[in-house]
PyMOL Python script that loads the backbone (N, CA, C, O; Angstrom):
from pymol import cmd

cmd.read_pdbstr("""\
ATOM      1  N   UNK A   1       0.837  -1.183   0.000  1.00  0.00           N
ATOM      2  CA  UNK A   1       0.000   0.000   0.000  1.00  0.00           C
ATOM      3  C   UNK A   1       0.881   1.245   0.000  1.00  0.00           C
ATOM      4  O   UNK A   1       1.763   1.395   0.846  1.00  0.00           O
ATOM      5  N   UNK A   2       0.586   2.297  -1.133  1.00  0.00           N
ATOM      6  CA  UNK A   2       0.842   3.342  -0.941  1.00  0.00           C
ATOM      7  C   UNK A   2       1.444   4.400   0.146  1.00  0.00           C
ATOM      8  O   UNK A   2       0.615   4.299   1.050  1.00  0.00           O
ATOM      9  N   UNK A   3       2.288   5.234   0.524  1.00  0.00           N
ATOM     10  CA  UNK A   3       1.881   5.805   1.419  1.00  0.00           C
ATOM     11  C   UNK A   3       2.205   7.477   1.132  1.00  0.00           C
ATOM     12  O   UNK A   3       3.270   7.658   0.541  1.00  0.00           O
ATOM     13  N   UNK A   4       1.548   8.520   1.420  1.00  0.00           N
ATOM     14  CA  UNK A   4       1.599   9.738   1.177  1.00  0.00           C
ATOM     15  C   UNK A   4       1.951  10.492   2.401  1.00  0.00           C
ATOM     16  O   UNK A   4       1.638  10.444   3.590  1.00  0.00           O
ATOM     17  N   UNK A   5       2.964  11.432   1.414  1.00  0.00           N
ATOM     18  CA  UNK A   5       3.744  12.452   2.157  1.00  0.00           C
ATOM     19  C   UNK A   5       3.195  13.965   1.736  1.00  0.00           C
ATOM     20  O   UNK A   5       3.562  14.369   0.633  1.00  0.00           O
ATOM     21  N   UNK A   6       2.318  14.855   2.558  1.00  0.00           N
ATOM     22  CA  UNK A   6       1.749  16.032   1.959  1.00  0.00           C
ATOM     23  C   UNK A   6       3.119  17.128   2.712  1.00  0.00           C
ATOM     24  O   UNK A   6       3.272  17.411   3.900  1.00  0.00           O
ATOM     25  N   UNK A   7       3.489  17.317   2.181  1.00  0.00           N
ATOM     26  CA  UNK A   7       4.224  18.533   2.285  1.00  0.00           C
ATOM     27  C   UNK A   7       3.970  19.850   1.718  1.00  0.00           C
ATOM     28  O   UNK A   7       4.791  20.722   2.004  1.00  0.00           O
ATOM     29  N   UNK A   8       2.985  20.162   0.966  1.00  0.00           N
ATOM     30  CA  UNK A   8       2.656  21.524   0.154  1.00  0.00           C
ATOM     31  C   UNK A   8       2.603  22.269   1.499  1.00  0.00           C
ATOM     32  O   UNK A   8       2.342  21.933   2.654  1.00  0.00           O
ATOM     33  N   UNK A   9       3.036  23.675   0.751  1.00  0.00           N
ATOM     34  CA  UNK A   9       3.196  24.401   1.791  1.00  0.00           C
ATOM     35  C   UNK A   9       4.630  24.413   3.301  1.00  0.00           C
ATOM     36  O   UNK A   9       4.736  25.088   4.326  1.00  0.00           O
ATOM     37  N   UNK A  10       5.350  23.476   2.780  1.00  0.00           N
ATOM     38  CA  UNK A  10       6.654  23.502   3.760  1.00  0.00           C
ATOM     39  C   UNK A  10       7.618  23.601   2.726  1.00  0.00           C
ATOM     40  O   UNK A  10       7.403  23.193   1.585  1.00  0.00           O
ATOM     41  N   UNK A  11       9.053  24.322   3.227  1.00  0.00           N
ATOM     42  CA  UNK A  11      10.089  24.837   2.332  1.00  0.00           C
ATOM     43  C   UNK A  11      11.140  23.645   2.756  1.00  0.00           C
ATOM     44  O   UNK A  11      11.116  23.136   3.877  1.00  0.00           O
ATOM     45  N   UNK A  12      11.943  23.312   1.862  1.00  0.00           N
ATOM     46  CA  UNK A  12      13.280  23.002   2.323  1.00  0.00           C
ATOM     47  C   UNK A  12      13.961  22.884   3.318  1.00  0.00           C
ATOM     48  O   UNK A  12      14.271  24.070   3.434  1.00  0.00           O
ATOM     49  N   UNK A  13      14.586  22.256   4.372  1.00  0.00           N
ATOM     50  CA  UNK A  13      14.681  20.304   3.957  1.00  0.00           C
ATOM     51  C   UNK A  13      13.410  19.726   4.694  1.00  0.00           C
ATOM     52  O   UNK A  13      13.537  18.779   5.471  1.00  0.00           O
ATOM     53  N   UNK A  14      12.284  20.257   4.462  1.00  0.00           N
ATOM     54  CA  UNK A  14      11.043  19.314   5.814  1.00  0.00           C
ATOM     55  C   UNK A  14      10.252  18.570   4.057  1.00  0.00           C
ATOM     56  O   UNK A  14       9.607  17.522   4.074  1.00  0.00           O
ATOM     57  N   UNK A  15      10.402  19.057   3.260  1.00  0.00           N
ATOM     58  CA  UNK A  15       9.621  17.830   2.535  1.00  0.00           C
ATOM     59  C   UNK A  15      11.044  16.294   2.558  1.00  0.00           C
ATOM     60  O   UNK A  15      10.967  15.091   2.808  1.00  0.00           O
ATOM     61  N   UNK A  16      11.839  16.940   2.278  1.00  0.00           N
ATOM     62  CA  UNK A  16      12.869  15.731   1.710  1.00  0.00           C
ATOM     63  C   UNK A  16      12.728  15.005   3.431  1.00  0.00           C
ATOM     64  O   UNK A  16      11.955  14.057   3.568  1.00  0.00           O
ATOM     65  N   UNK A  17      13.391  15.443   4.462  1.00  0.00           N
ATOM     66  CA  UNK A  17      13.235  15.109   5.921  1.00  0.00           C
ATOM     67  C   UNK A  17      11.979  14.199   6.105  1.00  0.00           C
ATOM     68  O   UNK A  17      12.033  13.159   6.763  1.00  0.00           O
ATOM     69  N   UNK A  18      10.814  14.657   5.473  1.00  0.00           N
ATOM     70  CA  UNK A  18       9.490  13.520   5.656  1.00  0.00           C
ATOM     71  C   UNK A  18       9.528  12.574   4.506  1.00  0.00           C
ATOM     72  O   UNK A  18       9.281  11.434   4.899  1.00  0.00           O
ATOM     73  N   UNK A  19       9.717  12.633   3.409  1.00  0.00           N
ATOM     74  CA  UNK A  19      10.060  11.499   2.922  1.00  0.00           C
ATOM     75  C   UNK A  19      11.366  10.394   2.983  1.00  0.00           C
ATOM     76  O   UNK A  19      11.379   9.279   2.461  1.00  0.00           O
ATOM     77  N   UNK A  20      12.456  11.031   3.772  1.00  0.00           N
ATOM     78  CA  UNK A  20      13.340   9.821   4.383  1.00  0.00           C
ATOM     79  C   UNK A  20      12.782   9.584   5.218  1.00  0.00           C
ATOM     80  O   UNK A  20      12.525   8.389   5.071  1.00  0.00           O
ATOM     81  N   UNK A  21      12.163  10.058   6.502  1.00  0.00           N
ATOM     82  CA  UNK A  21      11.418   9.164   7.239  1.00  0.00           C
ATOM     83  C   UNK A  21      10.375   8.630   6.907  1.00  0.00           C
ATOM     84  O   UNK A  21       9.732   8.543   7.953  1.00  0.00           O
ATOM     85  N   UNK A  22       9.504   8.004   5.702  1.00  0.00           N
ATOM     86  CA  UNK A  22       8.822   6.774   5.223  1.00  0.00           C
ATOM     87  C   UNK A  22       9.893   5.899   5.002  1.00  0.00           C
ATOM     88  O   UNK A  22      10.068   4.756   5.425  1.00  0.00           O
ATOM     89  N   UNK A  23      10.637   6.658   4.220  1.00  0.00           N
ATOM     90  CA  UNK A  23      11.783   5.631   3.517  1.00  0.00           C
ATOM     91  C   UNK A  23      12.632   4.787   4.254  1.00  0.00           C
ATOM     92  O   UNK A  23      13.056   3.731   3.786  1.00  0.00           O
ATOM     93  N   UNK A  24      12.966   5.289   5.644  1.00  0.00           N
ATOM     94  CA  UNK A  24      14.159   4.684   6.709  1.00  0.00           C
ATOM     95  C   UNK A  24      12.907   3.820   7.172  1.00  0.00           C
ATOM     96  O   UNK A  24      13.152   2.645   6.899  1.00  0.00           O
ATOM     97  N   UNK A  25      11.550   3.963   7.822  1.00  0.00           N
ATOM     98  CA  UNK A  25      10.535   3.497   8.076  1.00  0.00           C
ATOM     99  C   UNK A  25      10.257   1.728   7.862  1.00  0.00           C
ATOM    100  O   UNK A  25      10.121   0.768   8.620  1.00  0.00           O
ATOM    101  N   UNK A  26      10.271   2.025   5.925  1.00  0.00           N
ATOM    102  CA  UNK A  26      10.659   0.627   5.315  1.00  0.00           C
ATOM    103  C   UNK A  26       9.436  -0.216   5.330  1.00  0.00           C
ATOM    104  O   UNK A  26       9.486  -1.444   5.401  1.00  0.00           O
ATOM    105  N   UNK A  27       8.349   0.462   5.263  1.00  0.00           N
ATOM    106  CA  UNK A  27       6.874  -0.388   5.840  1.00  0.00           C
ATOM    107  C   UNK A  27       6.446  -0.004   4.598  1.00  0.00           C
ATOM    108  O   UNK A  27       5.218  -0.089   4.643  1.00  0.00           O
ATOM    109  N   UNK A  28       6.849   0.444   3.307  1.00  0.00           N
ATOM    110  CA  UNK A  28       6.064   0.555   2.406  1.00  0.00           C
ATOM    111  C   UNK A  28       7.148   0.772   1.136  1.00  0.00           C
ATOM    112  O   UNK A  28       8.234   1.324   1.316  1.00  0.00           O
ATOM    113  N   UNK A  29       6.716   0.274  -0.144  1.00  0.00           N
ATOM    114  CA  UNK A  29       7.100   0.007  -1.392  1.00  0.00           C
ATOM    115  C   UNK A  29       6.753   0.891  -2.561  1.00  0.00           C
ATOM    116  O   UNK A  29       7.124   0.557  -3.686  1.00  0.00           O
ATOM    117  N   UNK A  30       6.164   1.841  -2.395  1.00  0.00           N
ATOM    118  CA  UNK A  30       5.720   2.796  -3.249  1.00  0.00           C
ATOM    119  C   UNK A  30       5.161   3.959  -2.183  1.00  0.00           C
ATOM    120  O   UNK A  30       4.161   3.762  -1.493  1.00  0.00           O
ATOM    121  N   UNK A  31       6.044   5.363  -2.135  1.00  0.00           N
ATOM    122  CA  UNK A  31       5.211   6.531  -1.375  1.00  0.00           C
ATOM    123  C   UNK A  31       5.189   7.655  -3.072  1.00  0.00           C
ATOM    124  O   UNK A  31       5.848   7.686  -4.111  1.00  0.00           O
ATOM    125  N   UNK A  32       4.023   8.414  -2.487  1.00  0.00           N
ATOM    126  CA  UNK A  32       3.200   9.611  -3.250  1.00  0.00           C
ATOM    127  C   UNK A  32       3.857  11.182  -2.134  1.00  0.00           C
ATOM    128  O   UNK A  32       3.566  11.411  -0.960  1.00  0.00           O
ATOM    129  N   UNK A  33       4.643  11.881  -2.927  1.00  0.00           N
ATOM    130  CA  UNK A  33       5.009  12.992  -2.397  1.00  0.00           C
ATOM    131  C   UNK A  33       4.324  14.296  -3.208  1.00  0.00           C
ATOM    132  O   UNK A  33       4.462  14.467  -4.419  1.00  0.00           O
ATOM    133  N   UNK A  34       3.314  15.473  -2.036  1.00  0.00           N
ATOM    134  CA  UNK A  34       2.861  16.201  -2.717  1.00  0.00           C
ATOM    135  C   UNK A  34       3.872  17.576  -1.854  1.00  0.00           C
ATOM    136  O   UNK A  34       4.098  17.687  -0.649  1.00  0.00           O
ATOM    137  N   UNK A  35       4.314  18.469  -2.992  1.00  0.00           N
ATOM    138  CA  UNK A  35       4.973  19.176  -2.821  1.00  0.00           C
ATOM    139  C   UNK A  35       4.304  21.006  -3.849  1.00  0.00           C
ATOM    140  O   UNK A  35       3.705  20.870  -4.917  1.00  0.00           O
ATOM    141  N   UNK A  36       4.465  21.896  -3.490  1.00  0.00           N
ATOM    142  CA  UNK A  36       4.192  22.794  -4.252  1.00  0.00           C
ATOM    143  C   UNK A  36       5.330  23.704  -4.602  1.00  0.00           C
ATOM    144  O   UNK A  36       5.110  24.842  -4.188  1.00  0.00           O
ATOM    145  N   UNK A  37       6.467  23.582  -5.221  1.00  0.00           N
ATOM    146  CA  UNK A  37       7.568  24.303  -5.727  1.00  0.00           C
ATOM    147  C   UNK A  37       8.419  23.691  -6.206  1.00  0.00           C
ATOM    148  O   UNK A  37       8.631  22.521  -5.886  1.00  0.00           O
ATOM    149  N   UNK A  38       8.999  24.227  -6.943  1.00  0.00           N
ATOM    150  CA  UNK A  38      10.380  23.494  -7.907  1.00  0.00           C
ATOM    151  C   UNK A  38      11.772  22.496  -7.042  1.00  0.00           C
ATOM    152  O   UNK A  38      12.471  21.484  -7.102  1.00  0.00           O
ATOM    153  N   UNK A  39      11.566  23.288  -6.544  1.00  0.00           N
ATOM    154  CA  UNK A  39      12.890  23.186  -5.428  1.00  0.00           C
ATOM    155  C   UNK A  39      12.955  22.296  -4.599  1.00  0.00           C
ATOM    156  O   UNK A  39      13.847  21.453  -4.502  1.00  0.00           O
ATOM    157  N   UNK A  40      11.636  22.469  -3.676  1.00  0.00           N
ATOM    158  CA  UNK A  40      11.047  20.855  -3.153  1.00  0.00           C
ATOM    159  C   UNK A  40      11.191  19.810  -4.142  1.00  0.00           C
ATOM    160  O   UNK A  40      12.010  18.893  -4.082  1.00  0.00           O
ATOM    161  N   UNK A  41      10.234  20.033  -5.171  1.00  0.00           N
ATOM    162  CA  UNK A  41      10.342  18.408  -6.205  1.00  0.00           C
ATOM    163  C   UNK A  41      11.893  18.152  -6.598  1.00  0.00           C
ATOM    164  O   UNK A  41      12.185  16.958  -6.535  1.00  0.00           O
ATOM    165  N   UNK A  42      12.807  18.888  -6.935  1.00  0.00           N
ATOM    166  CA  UNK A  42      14.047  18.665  -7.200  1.00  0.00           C
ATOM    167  C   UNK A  42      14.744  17.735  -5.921  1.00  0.00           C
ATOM    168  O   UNK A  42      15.361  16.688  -6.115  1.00  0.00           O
ATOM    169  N   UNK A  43      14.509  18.342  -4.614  1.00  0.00           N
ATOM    170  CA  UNK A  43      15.237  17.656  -3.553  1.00  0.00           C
ATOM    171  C   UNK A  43      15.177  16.442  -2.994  1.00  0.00           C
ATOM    172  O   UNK A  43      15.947  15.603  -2.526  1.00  0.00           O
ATOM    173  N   UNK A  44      13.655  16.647  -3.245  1.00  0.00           N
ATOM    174  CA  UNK A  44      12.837  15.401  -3.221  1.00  0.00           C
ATOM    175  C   UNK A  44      13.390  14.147  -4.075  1.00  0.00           C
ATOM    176  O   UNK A  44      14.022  13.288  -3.461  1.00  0.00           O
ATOM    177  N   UNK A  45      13.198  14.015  -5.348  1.00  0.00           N
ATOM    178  CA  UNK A  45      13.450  13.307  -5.969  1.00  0.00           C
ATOM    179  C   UNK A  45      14.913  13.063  -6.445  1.00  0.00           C
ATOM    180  O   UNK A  45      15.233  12.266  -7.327  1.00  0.00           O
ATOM    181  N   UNK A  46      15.653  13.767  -5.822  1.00  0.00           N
ATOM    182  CA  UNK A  46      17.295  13.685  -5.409  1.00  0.00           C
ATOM    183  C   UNK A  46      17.244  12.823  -4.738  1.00  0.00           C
ATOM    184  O   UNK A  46      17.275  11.636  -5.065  1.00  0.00           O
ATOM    185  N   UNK A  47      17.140  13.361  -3.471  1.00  0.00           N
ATOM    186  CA  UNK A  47      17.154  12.535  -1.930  1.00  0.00           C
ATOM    187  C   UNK A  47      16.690  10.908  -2.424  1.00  0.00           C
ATOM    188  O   UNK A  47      17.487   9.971  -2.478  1.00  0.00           O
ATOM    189  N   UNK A  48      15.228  10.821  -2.761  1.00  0.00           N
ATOM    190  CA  UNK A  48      15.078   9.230  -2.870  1.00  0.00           C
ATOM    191  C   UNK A  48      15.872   8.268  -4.115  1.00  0.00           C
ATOM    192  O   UNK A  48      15.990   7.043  -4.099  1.00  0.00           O
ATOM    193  N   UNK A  49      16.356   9.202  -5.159  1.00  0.00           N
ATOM    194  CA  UNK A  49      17.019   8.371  -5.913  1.00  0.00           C
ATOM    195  C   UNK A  49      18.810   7.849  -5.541  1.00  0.00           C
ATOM    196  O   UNK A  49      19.414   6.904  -6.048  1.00  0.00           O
ATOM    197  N   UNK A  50      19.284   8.781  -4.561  1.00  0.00           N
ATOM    198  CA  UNK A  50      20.121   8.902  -4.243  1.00  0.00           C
ATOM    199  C   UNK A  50      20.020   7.839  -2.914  1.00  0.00           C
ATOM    200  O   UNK A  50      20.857   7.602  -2.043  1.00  0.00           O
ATOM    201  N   UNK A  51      18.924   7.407  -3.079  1.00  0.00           N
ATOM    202  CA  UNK A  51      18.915   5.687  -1.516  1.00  0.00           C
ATOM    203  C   UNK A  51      18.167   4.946  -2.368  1.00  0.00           C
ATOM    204  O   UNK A  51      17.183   4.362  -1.914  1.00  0.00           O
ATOM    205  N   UNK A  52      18.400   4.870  -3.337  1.00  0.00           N
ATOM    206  CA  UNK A  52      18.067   3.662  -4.658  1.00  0.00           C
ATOM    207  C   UNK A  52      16.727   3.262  -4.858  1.00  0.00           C
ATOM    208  O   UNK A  52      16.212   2.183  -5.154  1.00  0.00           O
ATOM    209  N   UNK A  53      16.188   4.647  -4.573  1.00  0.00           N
ATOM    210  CA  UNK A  53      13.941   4.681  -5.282  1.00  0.00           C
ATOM    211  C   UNK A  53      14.267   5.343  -6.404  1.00  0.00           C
ATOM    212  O   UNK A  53      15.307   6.000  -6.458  1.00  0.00           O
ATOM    213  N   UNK A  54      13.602   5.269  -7.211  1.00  0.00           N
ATOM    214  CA  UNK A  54      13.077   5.204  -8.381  1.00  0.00           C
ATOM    215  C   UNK A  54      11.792   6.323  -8.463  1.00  0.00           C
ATOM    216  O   UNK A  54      10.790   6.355  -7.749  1.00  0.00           O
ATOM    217  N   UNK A  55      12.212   7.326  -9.704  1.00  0.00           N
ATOM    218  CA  UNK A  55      11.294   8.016  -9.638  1.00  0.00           C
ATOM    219  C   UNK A  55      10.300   7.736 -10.649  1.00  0.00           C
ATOM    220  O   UNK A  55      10.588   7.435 -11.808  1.00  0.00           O
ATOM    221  N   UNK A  56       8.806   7.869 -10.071  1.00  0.00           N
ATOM    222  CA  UNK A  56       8.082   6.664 -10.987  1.00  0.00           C
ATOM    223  C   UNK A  56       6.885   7.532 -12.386  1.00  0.00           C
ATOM    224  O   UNK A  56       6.598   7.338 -13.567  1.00  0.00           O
ATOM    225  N   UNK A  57       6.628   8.240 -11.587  1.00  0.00           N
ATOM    226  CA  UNK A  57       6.156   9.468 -12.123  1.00  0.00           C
ATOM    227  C   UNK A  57       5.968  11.279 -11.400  1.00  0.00           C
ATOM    228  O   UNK A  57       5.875  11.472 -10.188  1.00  0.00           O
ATOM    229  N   UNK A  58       5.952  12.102 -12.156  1.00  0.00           N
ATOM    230  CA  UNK A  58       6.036  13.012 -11.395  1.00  0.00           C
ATOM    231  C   UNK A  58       4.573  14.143 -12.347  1.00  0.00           C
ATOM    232  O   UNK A  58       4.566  14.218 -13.576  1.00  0.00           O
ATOM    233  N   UNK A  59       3.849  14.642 -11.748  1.00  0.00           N
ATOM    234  CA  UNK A  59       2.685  15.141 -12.176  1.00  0.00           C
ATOM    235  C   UNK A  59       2.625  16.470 -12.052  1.00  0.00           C
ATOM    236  O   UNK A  59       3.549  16.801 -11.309  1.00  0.00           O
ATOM    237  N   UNK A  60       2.026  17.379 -12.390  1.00  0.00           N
ATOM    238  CA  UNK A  60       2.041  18.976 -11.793  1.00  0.00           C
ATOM    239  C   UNK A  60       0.485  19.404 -12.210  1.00  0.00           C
ATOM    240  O   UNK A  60      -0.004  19.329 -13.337  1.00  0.00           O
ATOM    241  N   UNK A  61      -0.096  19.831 -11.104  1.00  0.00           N
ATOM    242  CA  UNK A  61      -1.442  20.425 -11.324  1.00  0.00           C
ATOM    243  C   UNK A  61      -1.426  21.485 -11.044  1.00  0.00           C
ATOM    244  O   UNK A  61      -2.035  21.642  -9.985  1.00  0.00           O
ATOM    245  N   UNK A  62      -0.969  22.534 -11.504  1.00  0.00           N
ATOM    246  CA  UNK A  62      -1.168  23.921 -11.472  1.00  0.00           C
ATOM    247  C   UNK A  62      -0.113  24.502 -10.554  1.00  0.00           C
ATOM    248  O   UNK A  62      -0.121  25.506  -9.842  1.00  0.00           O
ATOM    249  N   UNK A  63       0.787  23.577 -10.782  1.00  0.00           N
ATOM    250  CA  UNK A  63       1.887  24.037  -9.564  1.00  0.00           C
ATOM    251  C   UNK A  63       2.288  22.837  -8.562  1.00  0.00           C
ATOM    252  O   UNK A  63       3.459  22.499  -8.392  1.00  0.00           O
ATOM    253  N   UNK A  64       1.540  22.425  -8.123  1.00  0.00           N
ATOM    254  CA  UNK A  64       1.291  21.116  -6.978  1.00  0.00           C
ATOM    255  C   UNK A  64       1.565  20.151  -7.821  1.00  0.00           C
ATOM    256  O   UNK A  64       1.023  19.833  -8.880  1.00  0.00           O
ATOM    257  N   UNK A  65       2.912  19.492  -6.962  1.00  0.00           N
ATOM    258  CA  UNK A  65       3.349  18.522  -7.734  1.00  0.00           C
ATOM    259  C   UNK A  65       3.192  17.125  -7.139  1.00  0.00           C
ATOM    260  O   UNK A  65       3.455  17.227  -5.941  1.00  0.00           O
ATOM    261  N   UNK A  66       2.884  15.886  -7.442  1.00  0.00           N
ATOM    262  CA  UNK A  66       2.976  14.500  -6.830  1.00  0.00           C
ATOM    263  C   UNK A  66       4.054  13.429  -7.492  1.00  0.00           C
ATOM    264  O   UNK A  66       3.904  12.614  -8.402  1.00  0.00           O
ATOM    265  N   UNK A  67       4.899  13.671  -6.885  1.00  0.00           N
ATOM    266  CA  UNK A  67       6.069  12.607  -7.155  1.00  0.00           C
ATOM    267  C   UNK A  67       5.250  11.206  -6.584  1.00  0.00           C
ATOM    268  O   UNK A  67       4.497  11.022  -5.628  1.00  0.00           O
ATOM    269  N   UNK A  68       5.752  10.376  -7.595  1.00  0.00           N
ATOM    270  CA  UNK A  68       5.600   8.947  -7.033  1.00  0.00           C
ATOM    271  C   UNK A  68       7.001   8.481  -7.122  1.00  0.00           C
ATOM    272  O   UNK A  68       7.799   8.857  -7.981  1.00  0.00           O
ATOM    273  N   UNK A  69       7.271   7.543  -6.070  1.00  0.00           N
ATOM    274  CA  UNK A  69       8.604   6.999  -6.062  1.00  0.00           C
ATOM    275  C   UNK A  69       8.428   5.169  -5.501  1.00  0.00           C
ATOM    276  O   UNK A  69       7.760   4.578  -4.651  1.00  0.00           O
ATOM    277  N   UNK A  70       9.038   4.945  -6.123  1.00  0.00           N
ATOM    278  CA  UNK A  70       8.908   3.268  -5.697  1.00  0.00           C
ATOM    279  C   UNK A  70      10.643   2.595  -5.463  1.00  0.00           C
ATOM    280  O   UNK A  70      11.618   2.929  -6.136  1.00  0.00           O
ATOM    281  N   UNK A  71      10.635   1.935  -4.713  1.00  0.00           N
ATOM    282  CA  UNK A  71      11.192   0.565  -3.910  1.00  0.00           C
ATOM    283  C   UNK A  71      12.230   0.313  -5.262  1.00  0.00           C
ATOM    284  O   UNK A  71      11.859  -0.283  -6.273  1.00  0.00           O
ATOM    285  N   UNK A  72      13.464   0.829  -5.092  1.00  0.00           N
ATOM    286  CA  UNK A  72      14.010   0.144  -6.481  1.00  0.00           C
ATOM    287  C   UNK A  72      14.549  -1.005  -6.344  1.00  0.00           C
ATOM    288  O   UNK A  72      14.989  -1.601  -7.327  1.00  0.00           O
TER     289      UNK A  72
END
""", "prot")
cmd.dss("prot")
cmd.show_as("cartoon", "prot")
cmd.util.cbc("prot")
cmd.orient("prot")
């Protein structure tokens, strides 16, 4: 099962900071990160590829972005 990380609305390092803690966690195989800025999604999807997730898709709705990342 999924698990989601809402971060919209927090700056740098508290989105990346909440998605290593799912990730160190280890109770789940695919998390959904919602983030609203460039900078976040960049760190974001640094941080988890850089501990061997996989970025699976990344979406933008008007700004608001949802990284998916999975279990590589």
């Amino acid at each position: 099962m999924a698990k989601t990380v809402d971060a919209r609305g927090l700056s740098c390092p508290q989105p990346v900071l909440m998605t290593l803690d799912v990730i160190k966690a280890g109770n789940t195989d695919e998390i959904s990160v919602l983030v609203d800025n460039e900078a976040s999604k960049e760190n974001v999807c640094r941080a988890a590829t850089n501990r061997g997730w996989v970025i699976a898709d990344i979406s933008d709705e008007s700004g608001e972005f949802t990284i998916t990342i999975k279990k590589g």
